[in-house]
C-alpha positions, -999 to 999 in steps of 0.1 A, spaced: 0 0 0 13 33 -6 30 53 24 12 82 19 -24 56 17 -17 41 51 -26 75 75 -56 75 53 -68 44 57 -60 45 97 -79 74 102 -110 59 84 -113 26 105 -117 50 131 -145 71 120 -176 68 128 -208 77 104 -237 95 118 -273 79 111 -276 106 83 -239 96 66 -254 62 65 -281 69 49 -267 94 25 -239 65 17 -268 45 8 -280 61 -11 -253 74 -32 -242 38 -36 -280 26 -45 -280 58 -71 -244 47 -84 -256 11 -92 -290 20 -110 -277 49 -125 -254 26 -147 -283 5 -158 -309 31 -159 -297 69 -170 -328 84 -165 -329 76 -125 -317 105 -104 -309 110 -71 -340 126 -64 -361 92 -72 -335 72 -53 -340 93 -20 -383 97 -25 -381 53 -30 -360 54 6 -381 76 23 -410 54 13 -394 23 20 -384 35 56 -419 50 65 -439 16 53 -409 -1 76 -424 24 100 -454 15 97 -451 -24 98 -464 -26 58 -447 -54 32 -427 -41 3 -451 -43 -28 
């Protein structure tokens, strides 16, 4: 591994995300994967599907 990699990569095994870095990773990765497939998905439709999925989680309802 490069020497200058090695701080860099220390330094991240120690950080911890916030709830809202999480979720933002997630999303970024979800958008990142579809995107390739699909170039009319944004990041927009990406973070409206979360929300939904997350409030019917809320709610106890099944994924359609």
């Amino acid at each position: 591994m490069n020497e200058k990699l090695k701080p860099l990569v220390a330094a991240a095994r120690k950080a911890e995300m916030t709830p809202t870095d999480r979720e933002n990773q997630r999303i970024s990765f979800a958008y990142g994967n579809t995107a390739i497939e699909n170039d009319r998905i944004t990041r927009e439709m990406i973070r409206s599907e979360a929300k939904r999925l997350a409030t019917m989680k809320a709610d106890g309802e099944k994924e359609e």
